[in-house]
Structures are given as C-alpha cells and as structure tokens.
N, C-alpha and C positions, 0 to 999 in steps of 0.2 A: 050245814052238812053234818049229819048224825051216822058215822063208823062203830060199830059195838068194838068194846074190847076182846083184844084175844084172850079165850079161857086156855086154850091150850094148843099153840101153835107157833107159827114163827113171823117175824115183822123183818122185811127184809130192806132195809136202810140204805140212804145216797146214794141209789140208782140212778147214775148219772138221766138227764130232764131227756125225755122221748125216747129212754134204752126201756122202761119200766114194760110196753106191750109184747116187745121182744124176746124177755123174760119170762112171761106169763105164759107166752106162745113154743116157746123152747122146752120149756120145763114140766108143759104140755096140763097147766094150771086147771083149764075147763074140763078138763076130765075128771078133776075130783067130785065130790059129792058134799061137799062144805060150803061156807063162807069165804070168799077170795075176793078182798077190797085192793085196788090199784087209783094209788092218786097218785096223779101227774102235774107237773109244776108245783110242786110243793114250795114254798119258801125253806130257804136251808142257812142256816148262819155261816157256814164253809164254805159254799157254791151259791150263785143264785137261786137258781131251784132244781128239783130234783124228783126221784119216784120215788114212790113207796110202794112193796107189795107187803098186805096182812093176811095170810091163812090161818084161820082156826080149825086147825087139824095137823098132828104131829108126823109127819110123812116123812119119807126119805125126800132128802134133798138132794140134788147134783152141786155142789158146791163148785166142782169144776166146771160147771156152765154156767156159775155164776160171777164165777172169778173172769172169764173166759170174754162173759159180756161187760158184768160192771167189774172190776179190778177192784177198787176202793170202794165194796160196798159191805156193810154190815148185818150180820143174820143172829139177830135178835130169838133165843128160846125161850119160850115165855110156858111155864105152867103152872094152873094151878091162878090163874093172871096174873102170875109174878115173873119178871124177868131171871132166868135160873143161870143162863149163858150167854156168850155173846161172841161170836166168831167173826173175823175179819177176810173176807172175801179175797183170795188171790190168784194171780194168772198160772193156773195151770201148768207143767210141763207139756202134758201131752191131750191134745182130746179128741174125742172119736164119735162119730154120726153126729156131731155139732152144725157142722161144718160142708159144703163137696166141693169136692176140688173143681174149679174153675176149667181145665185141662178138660177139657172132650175126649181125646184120646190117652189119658190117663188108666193104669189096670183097674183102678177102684171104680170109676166111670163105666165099666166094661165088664167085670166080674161081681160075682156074691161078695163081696169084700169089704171091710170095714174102711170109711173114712176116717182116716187118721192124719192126723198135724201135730207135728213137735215145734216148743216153741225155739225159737233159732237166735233170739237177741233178750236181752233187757227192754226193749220198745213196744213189746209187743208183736212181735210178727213171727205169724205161724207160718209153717211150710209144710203140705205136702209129703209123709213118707216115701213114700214110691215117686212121684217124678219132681220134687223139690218145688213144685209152684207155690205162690205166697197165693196164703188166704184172704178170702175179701176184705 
C-alpha cells in the first residue's frame, strides 16, 4: 500500500477502528477537491486497531465533531511535510446539526431550528436542548 505524504494538511489520529467513514462522512470529506486517504484497521500500539484520516489540504476543521465522534483522537498539522502542531481531540460541550434528536415530536424535528445537544455527564451523553432526549 503506497499513501503519499502530506505536503500540507492534516493527519487525523486513533480514530477509534470502524468510527474513521463516519468521520469522513460528517465532516463532509468528498466534497473537497484534494487527496483524502482513510485507513481502517490500522495497527495501533494503544488500541488494537484504529483509523486514520490524511488530507492534503489545510481546511477548516470541526474539531467539535471530532471530539464529538472520536474523543481521544489526534489532529496532526503538518506543513511544509513537517509536523508543525498537534491537537488532542475532545468531547465537545455542545454540538449542533451533528446530530437529530430521536424525538419526532420534538420543536427542532418540527421547525427551521438548529439541532443542538449539550453534553450532560462526563460519559459522554448528549441531550437534547429543547426536549432533554439522549442522543444516539
């Protein structure tokens, strides 16, 4: 398998193994106009295995949807092919059109409204602004 390096872009690290296409599909990856490698089941010396996403291309990132999906994942700045930074992915307080609330009769289900979830514990569990339902 032959991956080019990133000249100028981001490597996004320990995506916990099968989160990596969710990621790519959230963050809404195919739309770019670059190089975006996604290996799945990688070997990982901390986990068994894991994803990896590489863009070569310096974009805005949602870090909040990243944190949101993988928690412990790392986002790797690389420019220049050098790694310049390195950011530690974390769980969001709040995120919005991530997510829709489960609730059918929920106002956001129902009006022009933004999906929004505050996070409610340490565990990880979102809720629902307007009617308190836990997110999937």
């Amino acid at each position: 398998m032959n991956i080019d390096s990133i000249e100028n872009g981001y490597v996004i690290d320990h995506i916990p193994a099968g989160k990596g296409m969710l990621v790519y599909e959230v963050l809404d990856l195919s739309s770019l106009g670059c190089q975006v490698a996604i290996i799945t089941n990688a070997k990982s010396r901390k986990n068994e295995v894991k994803d990896i996403i590489k863009i070569n291309a310096l974009i805005d990132l949602d870090l909040d949807v990243i944190g949101y999906i993988a928690p412990n994942a790392t986002i790797n700045i690389i420019e220049d092919s050098k790694l310049v930074d390195k950011k530690k992915a974390a769980m969001p307080k709040e995120i919005v059109n991530v997510e829709k609330c489960p609730n059918p009769r929920c106002i956001c289900n129902n009006e022009p409204i933004a999906h929004t979830f505050k996070l409610t514990d340490n565990k990880g569990t979102y809720r629902c602004i307007y009617c308190e339902t836990k997110a999937k």
